[in-house]
mmCIF entry with sequence, helices, sheets and N, C-alpha, C, O atoms, coordinates in Angstrom:
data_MODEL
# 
_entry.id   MODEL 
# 
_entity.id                         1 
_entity.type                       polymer 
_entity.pdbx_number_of_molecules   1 
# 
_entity_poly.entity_id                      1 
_entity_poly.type                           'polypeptide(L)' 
_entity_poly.nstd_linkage                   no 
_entity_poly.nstd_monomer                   no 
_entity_poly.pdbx_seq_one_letter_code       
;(UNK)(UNK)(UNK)(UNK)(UNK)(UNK)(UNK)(UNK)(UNK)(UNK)(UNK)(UNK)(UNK)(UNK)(UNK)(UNK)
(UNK)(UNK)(UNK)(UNK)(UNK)(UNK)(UNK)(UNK)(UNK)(UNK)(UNK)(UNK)(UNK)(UNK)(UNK)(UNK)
(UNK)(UNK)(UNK)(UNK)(UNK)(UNK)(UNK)(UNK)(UNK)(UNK)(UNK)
;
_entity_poly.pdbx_seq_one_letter_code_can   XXXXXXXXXXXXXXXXXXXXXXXXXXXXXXXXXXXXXXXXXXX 
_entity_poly.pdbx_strand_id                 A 
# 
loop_
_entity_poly_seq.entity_id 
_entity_poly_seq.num 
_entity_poly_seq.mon_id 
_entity_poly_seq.hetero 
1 1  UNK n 
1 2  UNK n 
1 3  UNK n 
1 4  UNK n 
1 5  UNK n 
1 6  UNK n 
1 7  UNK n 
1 8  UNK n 
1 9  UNK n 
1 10 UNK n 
1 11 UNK n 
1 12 UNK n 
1 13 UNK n 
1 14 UNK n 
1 15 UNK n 
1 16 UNK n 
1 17 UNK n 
1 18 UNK n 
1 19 UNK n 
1 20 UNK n 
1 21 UNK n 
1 22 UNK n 
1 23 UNK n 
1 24 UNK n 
1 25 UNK n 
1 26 UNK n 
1 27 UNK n 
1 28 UNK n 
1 29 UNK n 
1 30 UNK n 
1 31 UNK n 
1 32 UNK n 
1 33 UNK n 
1 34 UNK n 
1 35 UNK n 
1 36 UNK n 
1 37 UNK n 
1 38 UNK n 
1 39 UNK n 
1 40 UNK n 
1 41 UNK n 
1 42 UNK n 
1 43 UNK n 
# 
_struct_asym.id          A 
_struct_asym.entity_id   1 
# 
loop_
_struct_conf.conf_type_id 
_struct_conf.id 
_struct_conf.pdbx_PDB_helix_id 
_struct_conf.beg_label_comp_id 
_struct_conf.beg_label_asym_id 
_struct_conf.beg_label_seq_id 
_struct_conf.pdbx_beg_PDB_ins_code 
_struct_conf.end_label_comp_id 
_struct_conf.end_label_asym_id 
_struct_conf.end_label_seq_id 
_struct_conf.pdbx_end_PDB_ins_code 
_struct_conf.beg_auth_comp_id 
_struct_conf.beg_auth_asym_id 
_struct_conf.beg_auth_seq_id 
_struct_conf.end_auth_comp_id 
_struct_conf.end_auth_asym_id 
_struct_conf.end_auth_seq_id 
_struct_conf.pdbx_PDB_helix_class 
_struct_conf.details 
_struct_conf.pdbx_PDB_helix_length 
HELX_P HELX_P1 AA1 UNK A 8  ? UNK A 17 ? UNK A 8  UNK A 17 1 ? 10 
HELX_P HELX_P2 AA2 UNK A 19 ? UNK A 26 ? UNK A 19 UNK A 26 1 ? 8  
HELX_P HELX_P3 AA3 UNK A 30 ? UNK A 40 ? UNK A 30 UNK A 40 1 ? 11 
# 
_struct_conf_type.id          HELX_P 
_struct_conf_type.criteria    ? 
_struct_conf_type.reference   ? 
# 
loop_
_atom_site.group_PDB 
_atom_site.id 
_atom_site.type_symbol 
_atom_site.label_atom_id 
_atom_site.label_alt_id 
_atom_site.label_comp_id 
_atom_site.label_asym_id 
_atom_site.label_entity_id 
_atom_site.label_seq_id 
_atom_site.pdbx_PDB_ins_code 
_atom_site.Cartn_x 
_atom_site.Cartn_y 
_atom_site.Cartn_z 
_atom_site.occupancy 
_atom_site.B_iso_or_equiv 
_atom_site.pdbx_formal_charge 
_atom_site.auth_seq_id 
_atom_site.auth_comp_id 
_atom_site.auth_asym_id 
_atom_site.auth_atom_id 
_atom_site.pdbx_PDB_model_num 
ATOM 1   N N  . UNK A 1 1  ? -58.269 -93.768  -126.662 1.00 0.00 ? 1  UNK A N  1 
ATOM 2   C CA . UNK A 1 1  ? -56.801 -93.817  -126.700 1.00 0.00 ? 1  UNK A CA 1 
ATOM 3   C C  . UNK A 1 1  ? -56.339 -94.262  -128.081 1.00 0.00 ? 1  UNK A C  1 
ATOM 4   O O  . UNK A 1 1  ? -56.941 -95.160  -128.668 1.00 0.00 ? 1  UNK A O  1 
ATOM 5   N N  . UNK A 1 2  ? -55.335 -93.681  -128.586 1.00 0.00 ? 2  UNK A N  1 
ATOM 6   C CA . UNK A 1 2  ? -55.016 -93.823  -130.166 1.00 0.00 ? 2  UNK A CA 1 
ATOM 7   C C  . UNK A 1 2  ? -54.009 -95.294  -129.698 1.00 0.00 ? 2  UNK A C  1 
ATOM 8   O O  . UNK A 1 2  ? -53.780 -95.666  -128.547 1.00 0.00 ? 2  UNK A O  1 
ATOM 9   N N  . UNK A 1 3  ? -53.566 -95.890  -130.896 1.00 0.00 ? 3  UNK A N  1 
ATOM 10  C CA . UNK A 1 3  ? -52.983 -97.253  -131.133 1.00 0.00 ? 3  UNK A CA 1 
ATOM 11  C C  . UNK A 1 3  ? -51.587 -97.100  -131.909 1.00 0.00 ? 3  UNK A C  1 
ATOM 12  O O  . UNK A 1 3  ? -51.515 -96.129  -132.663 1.00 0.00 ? 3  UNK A O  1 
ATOM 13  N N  . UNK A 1 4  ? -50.788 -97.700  -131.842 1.00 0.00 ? 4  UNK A N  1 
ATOM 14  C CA . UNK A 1 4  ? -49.671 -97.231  -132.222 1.00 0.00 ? 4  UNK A CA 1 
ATOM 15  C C  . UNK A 1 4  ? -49.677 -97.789  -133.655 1.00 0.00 ? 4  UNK A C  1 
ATOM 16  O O  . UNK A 1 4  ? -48.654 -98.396  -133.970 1.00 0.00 ? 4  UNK A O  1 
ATOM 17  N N  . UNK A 1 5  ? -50.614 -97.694  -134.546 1.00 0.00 ? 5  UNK A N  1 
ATOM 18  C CA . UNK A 1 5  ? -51.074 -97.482  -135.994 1.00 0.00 ? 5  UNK A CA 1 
ATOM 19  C C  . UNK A 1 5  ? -51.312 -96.357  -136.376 1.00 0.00 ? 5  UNK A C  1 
ATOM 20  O O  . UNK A 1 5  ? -50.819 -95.967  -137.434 1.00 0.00 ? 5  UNK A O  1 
ATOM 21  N N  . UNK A 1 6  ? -51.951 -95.720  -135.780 1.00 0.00 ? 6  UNK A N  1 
ATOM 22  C CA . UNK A 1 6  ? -52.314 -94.508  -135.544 1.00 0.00 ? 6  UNK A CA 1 
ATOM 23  C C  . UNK A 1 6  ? -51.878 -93.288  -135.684 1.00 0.00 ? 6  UNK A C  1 
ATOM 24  O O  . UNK A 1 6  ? -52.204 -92.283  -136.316 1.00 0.00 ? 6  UNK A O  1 
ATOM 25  N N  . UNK A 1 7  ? -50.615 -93.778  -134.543 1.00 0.00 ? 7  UNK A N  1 
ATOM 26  C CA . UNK A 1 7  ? -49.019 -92.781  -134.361 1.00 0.00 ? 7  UNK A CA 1 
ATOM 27  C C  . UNK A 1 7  ? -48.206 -93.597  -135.149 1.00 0.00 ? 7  UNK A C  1 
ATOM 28  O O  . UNK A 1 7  ? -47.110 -93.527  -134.592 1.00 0.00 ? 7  UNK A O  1 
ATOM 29  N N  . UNK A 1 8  ? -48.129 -94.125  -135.847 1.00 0.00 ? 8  UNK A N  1 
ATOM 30  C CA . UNK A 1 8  ? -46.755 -94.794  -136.302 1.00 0.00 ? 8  UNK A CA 1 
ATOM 31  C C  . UNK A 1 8  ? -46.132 -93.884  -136.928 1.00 0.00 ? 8  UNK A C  1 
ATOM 32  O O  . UNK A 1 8  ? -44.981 -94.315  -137.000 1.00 0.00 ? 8  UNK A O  1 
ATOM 33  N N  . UNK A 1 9  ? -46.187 -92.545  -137.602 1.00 0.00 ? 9  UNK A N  1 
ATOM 34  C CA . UNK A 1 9  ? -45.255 -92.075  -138.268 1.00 0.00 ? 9  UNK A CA 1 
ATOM 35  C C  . UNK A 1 9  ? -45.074 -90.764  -137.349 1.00 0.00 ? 9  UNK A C  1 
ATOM 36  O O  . UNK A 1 9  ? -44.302 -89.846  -137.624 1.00 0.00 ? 9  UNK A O  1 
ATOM 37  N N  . UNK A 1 10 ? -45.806 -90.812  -136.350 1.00 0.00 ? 10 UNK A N  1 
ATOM 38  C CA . UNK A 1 10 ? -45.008 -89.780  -135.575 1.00 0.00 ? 10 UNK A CA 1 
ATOM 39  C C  . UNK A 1 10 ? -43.984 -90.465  -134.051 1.00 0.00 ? 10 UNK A C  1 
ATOM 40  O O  . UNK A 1 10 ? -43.265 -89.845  -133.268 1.00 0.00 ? 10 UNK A O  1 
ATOM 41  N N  . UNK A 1 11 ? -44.287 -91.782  -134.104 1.00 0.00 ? 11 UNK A N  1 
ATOM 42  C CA . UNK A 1 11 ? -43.440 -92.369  -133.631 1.00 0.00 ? 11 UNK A CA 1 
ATOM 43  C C  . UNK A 1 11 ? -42.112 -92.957  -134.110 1.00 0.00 ? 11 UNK A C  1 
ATOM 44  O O  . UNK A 1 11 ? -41.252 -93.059  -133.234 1.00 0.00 ? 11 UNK A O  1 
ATOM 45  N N  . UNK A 1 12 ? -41.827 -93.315  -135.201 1.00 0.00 ? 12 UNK A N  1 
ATOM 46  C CA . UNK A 1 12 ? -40.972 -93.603  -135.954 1.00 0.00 ? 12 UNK A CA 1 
ATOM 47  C C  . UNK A 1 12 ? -39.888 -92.116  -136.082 1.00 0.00 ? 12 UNK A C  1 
ATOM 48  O O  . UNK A 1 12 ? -38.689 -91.880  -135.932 1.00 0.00 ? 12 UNK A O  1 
ATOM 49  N N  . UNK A 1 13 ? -41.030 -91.407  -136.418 1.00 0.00 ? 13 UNK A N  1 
ATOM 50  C CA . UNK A 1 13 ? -40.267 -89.543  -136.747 1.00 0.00 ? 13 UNK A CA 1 
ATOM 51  C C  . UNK A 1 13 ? -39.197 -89.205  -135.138 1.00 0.00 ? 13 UNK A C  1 
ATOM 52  O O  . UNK A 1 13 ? -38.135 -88.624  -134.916 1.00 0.00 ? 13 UNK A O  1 
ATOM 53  N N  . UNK A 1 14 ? -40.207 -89.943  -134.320 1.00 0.00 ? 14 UNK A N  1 
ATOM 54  C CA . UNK A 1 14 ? -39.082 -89.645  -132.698 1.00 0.00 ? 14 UNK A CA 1 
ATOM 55  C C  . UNK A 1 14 ? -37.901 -90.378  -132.843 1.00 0.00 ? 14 UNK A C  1 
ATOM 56  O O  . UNK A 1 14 ? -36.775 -89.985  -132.536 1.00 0.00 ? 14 UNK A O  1 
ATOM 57  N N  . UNK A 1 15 ? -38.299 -91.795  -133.475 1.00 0.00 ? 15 UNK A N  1 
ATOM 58  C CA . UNK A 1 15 ? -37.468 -92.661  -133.053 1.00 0.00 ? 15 UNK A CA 1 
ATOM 59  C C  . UNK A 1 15 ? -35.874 -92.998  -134.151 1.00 0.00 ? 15 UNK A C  1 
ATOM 60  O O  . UNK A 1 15 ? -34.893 -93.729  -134.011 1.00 0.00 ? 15 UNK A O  1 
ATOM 61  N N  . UNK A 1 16 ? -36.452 -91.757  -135.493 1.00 0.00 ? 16 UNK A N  1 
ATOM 62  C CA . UNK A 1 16 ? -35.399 -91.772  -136.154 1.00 0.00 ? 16 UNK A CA 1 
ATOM 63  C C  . UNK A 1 16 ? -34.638 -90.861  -135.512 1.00 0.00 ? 16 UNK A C  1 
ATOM 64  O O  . UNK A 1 16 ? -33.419 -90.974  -135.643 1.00 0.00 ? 16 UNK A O  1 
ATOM 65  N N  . UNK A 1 17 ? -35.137 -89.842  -134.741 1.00 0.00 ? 17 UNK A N  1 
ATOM 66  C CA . UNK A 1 17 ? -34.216 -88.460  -134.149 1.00 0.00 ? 17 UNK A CA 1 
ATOM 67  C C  . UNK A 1 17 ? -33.312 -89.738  -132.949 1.00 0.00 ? 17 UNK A C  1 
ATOM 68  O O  . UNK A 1 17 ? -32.111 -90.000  -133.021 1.00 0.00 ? 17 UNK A O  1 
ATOM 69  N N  . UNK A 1 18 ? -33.842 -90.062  -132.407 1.00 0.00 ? 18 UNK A N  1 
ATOM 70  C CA . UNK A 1 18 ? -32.661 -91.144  -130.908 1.00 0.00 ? 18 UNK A CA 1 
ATOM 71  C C  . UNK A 1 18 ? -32.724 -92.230  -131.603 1.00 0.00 ? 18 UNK A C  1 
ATOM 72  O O  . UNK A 1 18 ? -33.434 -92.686  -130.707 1.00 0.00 ? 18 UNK A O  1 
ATOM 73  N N  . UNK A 1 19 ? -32.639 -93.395  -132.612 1.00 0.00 ? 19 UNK A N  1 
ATOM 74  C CA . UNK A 1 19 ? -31.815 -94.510  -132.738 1.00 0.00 ? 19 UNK A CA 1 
ATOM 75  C C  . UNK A 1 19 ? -31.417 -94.942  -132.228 1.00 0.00 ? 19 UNK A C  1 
ATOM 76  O O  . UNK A 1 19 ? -31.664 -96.130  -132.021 1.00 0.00 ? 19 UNK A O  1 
ATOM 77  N N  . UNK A 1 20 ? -30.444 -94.234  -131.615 1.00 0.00 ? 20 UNK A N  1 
ATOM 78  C CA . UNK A 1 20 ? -29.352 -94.648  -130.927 1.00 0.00 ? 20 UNK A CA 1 
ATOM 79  C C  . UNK A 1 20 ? -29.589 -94.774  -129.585 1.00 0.00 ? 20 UNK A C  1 
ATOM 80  O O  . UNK A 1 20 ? -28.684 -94.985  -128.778 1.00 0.00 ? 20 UNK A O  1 
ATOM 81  N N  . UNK A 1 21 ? -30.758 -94.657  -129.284 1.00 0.00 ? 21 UNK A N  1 
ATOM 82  C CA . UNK A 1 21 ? -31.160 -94.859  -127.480 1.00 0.00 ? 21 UNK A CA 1 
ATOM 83  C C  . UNK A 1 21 ? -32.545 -96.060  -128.004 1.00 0.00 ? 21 UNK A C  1 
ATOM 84  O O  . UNK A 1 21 ? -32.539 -97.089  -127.329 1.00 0.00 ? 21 UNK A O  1 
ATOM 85  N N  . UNK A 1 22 ? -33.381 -96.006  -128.827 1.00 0.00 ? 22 UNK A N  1 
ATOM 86  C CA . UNK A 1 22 ? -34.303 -96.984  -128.701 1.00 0.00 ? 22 UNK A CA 1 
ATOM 87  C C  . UNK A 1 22 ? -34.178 -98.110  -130.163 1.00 0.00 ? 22 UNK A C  1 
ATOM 88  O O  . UNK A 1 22 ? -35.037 -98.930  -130.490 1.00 0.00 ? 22 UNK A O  1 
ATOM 89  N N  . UNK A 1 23 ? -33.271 -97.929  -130.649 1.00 0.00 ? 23 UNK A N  1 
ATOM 90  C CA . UNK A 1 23 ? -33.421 -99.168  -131.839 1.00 0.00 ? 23 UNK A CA 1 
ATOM 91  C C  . UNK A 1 23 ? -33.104 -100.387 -130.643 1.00 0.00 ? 23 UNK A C  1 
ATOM 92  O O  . UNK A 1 23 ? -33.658 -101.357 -131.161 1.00 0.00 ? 23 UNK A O  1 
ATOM 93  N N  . UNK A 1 24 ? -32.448 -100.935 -129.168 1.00 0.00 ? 24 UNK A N  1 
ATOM 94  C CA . UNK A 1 24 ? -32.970 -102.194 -129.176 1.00 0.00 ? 24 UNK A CA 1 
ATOM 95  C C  . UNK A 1 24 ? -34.250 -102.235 -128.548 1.00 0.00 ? 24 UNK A C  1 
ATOM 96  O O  . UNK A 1 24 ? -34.658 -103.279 -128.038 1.00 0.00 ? 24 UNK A O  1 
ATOM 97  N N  . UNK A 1 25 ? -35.074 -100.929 -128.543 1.00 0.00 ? 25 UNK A N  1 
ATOM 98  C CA . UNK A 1 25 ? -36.595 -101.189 -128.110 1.00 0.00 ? 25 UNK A CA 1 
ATOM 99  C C  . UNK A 1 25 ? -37.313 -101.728 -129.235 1.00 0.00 ? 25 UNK A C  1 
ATOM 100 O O  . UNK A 1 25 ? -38.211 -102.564 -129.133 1.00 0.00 ? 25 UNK A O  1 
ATOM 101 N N  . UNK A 1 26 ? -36.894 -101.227 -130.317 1.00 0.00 ? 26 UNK A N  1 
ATOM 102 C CA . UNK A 1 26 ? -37.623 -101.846 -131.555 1.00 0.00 ? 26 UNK A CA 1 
ATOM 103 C C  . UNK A 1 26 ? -38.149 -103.193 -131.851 1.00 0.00 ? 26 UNK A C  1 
ATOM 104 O O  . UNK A 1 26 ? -39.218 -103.650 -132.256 1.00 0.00 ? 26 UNK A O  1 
ATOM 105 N N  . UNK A 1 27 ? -36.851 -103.716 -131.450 1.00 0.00 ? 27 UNK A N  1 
ATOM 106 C CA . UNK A 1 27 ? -37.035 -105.312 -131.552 1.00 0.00 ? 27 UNK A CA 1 
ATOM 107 C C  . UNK A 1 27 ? -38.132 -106.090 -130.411 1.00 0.00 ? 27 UNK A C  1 
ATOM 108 O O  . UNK A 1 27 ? -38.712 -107.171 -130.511 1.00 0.00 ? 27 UNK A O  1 
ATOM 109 N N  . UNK A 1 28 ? -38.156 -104.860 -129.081 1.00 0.00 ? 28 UNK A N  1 
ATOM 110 C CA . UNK A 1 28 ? -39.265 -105.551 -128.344 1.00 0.00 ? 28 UNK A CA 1 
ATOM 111 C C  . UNK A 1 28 ? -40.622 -104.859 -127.846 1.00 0.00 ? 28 UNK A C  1 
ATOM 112 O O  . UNK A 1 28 ? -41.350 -105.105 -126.884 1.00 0.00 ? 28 UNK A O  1 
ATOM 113 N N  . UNK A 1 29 ? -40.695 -103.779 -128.997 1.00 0.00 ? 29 UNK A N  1 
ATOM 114 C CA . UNK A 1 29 ? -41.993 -103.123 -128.898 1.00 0.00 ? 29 UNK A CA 1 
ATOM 115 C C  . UNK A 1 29 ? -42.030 -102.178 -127.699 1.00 0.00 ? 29 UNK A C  1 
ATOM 116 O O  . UNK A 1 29 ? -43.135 -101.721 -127.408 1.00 0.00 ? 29 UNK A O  1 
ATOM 117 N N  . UNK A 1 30 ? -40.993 -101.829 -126.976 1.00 0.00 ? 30 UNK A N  1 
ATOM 118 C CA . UNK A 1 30 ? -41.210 -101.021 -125.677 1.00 0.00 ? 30 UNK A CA 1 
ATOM 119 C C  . UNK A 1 30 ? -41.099 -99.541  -126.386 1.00 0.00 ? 30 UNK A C  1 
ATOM 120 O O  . UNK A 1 30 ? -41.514 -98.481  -125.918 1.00 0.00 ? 30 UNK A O  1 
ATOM 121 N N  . UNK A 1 31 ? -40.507 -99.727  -127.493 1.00 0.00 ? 31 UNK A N  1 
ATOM 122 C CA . UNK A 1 31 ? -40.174 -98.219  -128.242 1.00 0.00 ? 31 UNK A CA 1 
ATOM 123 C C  . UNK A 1 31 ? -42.210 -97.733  -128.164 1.00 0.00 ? 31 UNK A C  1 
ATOM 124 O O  . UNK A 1 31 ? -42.441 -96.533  -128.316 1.00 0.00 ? 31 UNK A O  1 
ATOM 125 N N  . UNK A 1 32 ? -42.983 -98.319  -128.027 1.00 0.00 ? 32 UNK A N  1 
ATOM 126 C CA . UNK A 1 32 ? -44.390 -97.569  -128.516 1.00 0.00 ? 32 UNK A CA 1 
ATOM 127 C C  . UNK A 1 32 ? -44.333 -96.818  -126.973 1.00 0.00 ? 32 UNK A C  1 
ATOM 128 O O  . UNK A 1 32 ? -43.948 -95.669  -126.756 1.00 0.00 ? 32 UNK A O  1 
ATOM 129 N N  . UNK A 1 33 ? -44.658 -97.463  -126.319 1.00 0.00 ? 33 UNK A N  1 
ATOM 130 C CA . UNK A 1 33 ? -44.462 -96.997  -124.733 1.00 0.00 ? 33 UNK A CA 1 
ATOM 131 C C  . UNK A 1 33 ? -43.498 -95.731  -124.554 1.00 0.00 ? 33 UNK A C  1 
ATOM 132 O O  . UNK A 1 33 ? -43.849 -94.668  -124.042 1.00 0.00 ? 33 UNK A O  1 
ATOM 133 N N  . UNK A 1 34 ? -42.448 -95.970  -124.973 1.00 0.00 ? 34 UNK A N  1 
ATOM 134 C CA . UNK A 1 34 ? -41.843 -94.649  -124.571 1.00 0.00 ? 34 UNK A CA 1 
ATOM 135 C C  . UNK A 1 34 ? -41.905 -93.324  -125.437 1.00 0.00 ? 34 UNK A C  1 
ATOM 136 O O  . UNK A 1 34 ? -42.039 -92.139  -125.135 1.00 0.00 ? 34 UNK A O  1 
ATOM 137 N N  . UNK A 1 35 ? -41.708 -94.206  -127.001 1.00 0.00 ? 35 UNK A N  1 
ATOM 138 C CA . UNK A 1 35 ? -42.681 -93.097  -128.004 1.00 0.00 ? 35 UNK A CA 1 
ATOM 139 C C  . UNK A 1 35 ? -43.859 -92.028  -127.188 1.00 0.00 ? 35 UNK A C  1 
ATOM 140 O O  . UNK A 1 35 ? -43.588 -90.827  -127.190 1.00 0.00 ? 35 UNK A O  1 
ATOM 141 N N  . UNK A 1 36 ? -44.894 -92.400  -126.640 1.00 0.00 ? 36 UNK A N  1 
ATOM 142 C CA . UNK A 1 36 ? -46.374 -92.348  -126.259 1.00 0.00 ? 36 UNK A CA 1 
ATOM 143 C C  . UNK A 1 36 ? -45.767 -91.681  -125.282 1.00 0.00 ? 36 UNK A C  1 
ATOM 144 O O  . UNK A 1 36 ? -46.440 -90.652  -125.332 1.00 0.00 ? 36 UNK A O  1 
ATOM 145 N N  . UNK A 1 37 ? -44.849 -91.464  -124.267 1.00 0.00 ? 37 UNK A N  1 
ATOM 146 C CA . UNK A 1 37 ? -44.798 -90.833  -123.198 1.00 0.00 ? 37 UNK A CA 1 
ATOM 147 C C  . UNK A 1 37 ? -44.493 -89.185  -123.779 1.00 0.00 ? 37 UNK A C  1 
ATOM 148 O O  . UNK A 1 37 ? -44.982 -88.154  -123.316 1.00 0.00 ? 37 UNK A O  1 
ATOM 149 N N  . UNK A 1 38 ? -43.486 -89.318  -124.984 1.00 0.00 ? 38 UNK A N  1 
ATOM 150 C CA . UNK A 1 38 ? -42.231 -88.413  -125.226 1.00 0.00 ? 38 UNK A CA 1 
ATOM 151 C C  . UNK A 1 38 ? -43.332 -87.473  -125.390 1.00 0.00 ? 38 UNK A C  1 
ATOM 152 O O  . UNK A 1 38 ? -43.492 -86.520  -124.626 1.00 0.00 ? 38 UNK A O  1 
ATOM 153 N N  . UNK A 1 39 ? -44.624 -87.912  -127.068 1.00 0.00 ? 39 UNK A N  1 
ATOM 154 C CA . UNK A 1 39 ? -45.428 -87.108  -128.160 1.00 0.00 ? 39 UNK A CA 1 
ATOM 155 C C  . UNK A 1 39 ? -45.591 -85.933  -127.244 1.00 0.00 ? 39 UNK A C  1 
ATOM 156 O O  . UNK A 1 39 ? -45.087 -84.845  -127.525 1.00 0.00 ? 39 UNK A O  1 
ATOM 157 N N  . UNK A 1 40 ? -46.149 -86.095  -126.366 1.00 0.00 ? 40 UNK A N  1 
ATOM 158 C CA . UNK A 1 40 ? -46.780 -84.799  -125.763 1.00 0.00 ? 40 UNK A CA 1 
ATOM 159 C C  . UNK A 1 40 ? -45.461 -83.583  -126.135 1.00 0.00 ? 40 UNK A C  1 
ATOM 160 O O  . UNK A 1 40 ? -45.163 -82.605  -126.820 1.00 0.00 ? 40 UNK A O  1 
ATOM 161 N N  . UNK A 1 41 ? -45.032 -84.468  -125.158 1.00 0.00 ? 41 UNK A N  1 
ATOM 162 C CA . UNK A 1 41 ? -43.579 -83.013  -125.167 1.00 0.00 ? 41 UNK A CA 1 
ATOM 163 C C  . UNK A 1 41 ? -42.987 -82.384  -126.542 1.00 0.00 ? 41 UNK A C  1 
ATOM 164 O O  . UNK A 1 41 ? -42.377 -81.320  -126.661 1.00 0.00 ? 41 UNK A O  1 
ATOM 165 N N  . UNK A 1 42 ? -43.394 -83.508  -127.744 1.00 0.00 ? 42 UNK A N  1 
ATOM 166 C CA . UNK A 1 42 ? -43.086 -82.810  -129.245 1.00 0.00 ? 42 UNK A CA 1 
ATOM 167 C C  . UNK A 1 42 ? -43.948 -81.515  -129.588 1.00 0.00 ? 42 UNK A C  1 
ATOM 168 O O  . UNK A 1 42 ? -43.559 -80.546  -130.241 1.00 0.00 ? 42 UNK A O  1 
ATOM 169 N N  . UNK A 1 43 ? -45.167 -81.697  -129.027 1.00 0.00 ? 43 UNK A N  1 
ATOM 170 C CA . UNK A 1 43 ? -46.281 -80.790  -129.512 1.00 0.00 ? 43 UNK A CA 1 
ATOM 171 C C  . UNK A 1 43 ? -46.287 -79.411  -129.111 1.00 0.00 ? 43 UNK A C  1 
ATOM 172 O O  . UNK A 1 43 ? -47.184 -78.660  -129.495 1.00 0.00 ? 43 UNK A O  1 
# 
């Protein structure tokens, strides 16, 4: 299972597209979790 080091710039790349739905995940790390669910569906 990859680590969210790993993905960080394809998680960040999601998370600049919605901001506006997960910047207050940022502050408590749930943004990796939902990041990790979305990736698939980017691909």
């Amino acid at each position: 299972m990859e680590t969210c080091r790993t993905k960080i710039e394809e998680i960040f790349q999601y998370i600049a597209k919605n901001i506006y739905r997960y910047s207050y995940d940022l502050f408590s790390g749930k943004y990796c979790v939902e990041a990790f669910q979305m990736l698939p569906s980017l691909k």
